[in-house]
N, C-alpha and C positions, 0 to 999 in steps of 0.2 A: 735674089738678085742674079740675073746672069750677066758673066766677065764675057769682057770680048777679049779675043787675041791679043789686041795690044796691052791687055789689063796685066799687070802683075796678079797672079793666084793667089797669092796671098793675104793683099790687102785692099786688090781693088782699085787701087791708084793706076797711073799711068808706069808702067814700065818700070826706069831705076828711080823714078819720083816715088814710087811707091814704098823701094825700100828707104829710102832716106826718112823720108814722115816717120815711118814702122822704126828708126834706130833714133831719132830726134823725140819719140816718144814713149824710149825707152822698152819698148815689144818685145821679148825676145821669139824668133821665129824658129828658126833653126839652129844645130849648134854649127859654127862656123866651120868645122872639118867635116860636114858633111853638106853644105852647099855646094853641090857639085851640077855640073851640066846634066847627069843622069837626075836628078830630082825632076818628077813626074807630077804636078799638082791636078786635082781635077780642077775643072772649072763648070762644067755643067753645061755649056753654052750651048750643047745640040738635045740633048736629052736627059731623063735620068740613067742610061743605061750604063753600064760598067764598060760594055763592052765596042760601046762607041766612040772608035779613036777621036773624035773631033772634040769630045767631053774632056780630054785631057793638055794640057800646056804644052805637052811635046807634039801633041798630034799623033800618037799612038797608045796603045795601051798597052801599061804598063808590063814589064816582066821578071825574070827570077835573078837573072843574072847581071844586068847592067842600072836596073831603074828600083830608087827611091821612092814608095806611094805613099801621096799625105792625100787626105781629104778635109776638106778645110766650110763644108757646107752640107745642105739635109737634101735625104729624101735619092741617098744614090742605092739603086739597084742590082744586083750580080745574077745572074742564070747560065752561068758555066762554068768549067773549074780553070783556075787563073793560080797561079805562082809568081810572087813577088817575094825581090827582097828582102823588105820590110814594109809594115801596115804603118801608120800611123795617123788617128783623126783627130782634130783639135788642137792643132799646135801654135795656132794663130787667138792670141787675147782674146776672150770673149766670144770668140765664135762659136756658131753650134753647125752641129755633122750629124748625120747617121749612115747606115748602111745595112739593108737588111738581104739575107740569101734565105736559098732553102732547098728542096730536094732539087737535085740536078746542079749543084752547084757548089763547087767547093773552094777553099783559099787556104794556100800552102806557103807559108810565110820563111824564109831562108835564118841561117844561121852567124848570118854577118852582126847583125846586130837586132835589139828588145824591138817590138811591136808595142803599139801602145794608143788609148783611146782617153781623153778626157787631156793630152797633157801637158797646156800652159793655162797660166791662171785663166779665172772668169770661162775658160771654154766648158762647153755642154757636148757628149759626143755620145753617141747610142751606136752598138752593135745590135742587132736581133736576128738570131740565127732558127730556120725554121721546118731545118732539115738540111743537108749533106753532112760535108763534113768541114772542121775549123783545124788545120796542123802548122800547131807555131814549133819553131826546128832549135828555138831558144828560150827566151823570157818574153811573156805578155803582160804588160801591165796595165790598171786601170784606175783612169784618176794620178796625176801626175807622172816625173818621171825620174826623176834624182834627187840627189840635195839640193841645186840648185836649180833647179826648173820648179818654178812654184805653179803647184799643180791645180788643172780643174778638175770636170767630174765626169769622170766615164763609165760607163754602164753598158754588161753583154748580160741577155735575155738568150739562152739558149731556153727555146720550147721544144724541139726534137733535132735527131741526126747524134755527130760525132762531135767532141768539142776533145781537142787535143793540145797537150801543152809538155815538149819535152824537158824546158827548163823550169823555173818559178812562175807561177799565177802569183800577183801580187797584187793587193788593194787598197790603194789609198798609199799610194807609193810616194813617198816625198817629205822630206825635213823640212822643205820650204813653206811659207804657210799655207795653210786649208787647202785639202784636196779630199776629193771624195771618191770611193772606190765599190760600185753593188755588180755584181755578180746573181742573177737569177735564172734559177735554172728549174723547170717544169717539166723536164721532160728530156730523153735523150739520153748519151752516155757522156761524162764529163772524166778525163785522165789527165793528171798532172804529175810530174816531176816532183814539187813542193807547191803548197799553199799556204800563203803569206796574207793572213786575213788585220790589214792596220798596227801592222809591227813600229810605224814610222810615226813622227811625231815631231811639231817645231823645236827645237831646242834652243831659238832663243829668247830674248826679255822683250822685243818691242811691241806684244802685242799676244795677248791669249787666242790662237790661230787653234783650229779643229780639226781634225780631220774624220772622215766619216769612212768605217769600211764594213759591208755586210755580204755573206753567203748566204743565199733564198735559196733553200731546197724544197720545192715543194713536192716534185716527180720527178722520176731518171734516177741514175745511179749516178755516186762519184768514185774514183779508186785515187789514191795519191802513194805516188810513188813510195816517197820521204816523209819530211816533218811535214803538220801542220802547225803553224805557229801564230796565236793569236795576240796582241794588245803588246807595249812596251815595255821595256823590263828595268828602262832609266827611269826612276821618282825624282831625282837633283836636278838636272840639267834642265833649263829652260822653264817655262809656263806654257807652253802649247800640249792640247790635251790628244788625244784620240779615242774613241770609241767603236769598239769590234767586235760583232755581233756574227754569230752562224747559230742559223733557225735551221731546225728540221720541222718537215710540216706534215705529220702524216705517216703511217707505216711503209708506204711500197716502195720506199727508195734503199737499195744497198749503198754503204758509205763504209768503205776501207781505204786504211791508212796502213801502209809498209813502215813509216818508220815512229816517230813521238809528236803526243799532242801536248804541246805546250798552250795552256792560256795565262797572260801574266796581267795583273793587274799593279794598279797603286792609286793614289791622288791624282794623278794626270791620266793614268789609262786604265780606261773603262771597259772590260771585256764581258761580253754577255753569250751563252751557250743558253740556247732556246730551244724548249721542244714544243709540240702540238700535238695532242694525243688525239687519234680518232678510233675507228672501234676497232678496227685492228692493231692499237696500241703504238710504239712509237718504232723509226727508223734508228737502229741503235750505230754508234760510232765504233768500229772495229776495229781494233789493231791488230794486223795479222802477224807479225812479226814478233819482237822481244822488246819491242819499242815502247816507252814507259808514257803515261798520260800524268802531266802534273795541273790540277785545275784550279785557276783563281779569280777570284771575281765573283757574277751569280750566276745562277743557275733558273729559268724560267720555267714551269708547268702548265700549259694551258689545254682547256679539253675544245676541241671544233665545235665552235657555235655553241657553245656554255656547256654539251655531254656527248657522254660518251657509253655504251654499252661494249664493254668489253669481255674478253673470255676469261683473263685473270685479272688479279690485284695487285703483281707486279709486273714492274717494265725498267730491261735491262739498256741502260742509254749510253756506256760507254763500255767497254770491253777491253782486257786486255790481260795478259798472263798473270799469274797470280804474287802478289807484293810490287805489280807495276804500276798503281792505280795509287796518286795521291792526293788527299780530297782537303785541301785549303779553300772551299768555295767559301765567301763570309756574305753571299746573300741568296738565301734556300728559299724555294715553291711555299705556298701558304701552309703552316701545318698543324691546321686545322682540318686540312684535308689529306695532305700527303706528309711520308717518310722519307728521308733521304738518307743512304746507306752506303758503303762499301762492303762487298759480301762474295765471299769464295761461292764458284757456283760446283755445282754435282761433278764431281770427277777430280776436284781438286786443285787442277791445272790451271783454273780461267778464274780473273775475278771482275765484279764489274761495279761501276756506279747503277744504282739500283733505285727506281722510285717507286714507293709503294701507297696503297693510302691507307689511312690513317683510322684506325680498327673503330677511333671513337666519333667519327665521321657516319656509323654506319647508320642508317634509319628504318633498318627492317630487314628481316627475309619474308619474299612471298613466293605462292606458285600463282599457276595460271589464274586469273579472278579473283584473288585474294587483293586485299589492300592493305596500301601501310600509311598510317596517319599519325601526323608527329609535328610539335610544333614548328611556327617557318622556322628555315633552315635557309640561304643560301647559299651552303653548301654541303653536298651530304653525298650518301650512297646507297641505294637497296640491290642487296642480291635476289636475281631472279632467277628458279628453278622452274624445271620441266618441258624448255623450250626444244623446240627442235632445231638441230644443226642446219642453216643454207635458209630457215624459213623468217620471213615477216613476223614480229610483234608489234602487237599496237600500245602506247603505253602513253596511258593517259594520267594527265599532271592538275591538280591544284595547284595554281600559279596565282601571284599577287604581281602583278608587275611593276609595282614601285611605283614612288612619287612620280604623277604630269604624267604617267606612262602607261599604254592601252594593252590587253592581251592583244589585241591587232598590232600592236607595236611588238609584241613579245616575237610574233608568229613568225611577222616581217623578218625579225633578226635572224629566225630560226632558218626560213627560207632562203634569206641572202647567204647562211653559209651551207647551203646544200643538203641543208636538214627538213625531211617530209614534213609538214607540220599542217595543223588549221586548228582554228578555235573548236571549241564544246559546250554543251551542257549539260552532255550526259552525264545523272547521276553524280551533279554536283562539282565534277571537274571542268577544268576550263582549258585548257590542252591537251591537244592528242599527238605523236607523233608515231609513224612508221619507221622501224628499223628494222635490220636484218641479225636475226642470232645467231653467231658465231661456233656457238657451243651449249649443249641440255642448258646448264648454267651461265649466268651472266651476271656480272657488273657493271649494274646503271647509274653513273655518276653524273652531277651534276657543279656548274658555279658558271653561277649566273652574277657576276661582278663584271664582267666585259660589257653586259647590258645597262645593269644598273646597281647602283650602289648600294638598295635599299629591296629589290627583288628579292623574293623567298617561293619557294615550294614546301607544301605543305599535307601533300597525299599523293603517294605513288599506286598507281596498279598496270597490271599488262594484260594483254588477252592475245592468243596467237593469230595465225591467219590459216585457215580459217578459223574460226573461233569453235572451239571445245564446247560439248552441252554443258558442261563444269562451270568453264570459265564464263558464258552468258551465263547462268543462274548467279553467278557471283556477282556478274554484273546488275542483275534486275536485283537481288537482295540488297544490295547500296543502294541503288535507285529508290527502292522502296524508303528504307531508313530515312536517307536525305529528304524523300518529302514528308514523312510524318513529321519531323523536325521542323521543317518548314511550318507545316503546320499548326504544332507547337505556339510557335513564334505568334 
């Protein structure tokens, strides 16, 4: 919808008709000591450009020192670097916003007062940052924005650039009810002050209200200044729950913390620390300082697209000086496949939360061409020797792909999460997939429960690339077998 001039920005109505409706229906818009003649609304009327004074209610655009920016609708644009006051998208009920920048553009947010996206009820607000830089000079938050501003849902998608925050990152910021707070980041550097992953929570009786707050790491690095603090530490007060969740996904991301990682759970809050293992194993949580990690709640293991070919069989997930690591987790990885451990590492000085897998998980050592066959399994491990560092194995799977469900189905899954794969017949198997070895030795792990419940593998082998005179005789020798068996039959 585009406002015209005479429209109030914020509700669309005619001028003060508009704020009367918006106070008669109870709206909260802004807070009253800061409705001031510097408040800048967009309104979109000429384009979607940031930088088009006619887009904004004052007729200019906005600045650092005199002007309030609210965005209060979708689809606005930046390609310069701009300094304001304060950001804030979503402040109007129910409305939805975005605003996406990227290289050549940056927004430097002052130190008057919190920035903030997602934050009156029912609003929908999206940042998507896709390069420069983001520098807030105090607090940013996402998904509400006090106790009494009941909050909506805001969401920043950093995919590359800088994303900076000198005071609190906070998510799901708000006592008031339901507000949601996701931070996804792909890519990029991300620095904060403190991060406040759903510390907040309704506390009171009218109503079991939720709040949602998650950190997506999938790429980039994060560094945080201070504390990280996850989920609430009040179980009495109120029935409003919250749920707080930070996933790493993947190795190539550095994540350091200056000062303590607090996850606190109870009956009302639900705090989840997730990993994702791919073949370079996981991005670990590091505390650089003296800063103690206390963890409560669960703890998640999942391998990318059901496995993983790793160089060892453990993987250090959280870090930090030795007797500073304390492990109240009450809901641990499957451990049928994995170990979960606190364990001084070499030197004495370091200790970490540690996962490892699970010796009785194992279903074979082979080398190049050899096979391992063993009842299904979905979930297990074979160590593979003899591979070459930096090179291609091929390593073909006996796969049952469960009930209603096709190895075309299997493959597909395999594919959607960036795993080489295609069906087979060679010699009896029915999966092949491409990976890269890391190391002579490998850990090929598999759990295939993300696909299906009832999924199993049932014969492992690998062959390099190019492939060894070895490892093809290995291969025609099973070939062989498999058809006289057939045969048999």
């Amino acid at each position: 919808m585009r406002l015209t001039k005479h429209s109030n920005p914020l509700t669309g109505l005619p001028g003060r008709a508009g704020l009367f409706a918006a106070a008669l229906a109870g709206v909260s818009l802004i807070p009253a000591a800061q409705a001031q003649t510097t408040d800048n609304f967009w309104d979109g009327s000429e384009s979607n450009a940031w930088e088009d004074a006619g887009n904004w209610s004052l007729d200019s655009v906005p600045n650092a020192t005199s002007v309030n920016t609210y965005i209060n609708l979708e689809d606005v644009t930046l390609s310069s670097d701009v300094s304001v006051r304060f950001l804030r998208l979503g402040t109007v009920e129910n409305s939805t916003s975005s605003l996406t920048f990227g290289d050549g553009a940056s927004i430097t947010t002052g130190s008057a007062a919190a920035s903030g996206v997602g934050v009156s009820l029912g609003s929908t607000a999206i940042v998507t940052q896709n390069g420069g830089s983001f520098d807030a000079q105090l607090n940013f938050l996402l998904g509400g924005f006090s106790s009494t501003v009941r909050g909506g849902s805001g969401t920043y998608n950093l995919n590359a650039g800088t994303f900076n925050v000198a005071g609190l990152l906070s998510l799901a910021h708000s006592t008031a009810p339901t507000s949601t707070g996701i931070f996804n980041q792909s890519g990029g550097t991300a620095t904060v002050g403190s991060l406040d992953i759903g510390s907040m929570r309704y506390g009171g009786t009218f109503s079991d209200f939720v709040n949602t707050a998650e950190y997506n790491l999938t790429g980039g690095d994060l560094s945080v200044t201070g504390n990280v603090t996850m989920g609430n530490a009040d179980s009495t007060s109120g029935i409003g729950t919250v749920y707080s969740t930070f996933k790493l996904v993947g190795s190539g991301s550095n994540v350091n913390v200056g000062g303590n990682l607090a996850m606190r759970a109870s009956d009302k809050s639900f705090t989840t620390l997730s990993y994702t293992l791919d073949n370079g194993g996981v991005s670990k949580v590091n505390l650089t300082g003296t800063g103690t990690a206390t963890l409560e709640g669960t703890l998640e293991a999942n391998l990318n697209g059901g496995m993983t070919l790793t160089t060892g069989n453990t993987f250090n997930l959280v870090e930090a000086n030795t007797g500073n690591i304390t492990n109240n987790l009450s809901t641990l990885p499957n451990s049928s496949l994995w170990n979960v451990a606190v364990v001084t590492l070499s030197g004495g000085t370091r200790d970490a939360l540690q996962l490892s897998l699970n010796g009785a998980a194992q279903q074979g050592s082979i080398a190049a061409g050899e096979a391992a066959t063993f009842g299904p399994a979905a979930i297990g491990y074979v160590i593979m020797t003899g591979m070459t560092n930096g090179s291609n194995v091929d390593i073909y799977l006996n796969v049952d792909a469960g009930s209603g469900m096709s190895i075309a189905d299997y493959v597909n899954y395999l594919t959607s999460n960036g795993i080489v794969a295609s069906t087979t017949t060679e010699s009896g198997y029915t999966v092949v997939v491409s990976m890269e070895a890391g190391a002579e030795t490998g850990y090929y792990a598999w759990d295939l429960s993300d696909f299906s419940n009832d999924a199993t593998v049932a014969g492992v082998m690998f062959i390099p690339e190019p492939a060894s005179t070895a490892a093809l005789a290995g291969l025609a020798v099973i070939g062989l077998v498999y058809l006289r068996r057939r045969a048999r039959r």
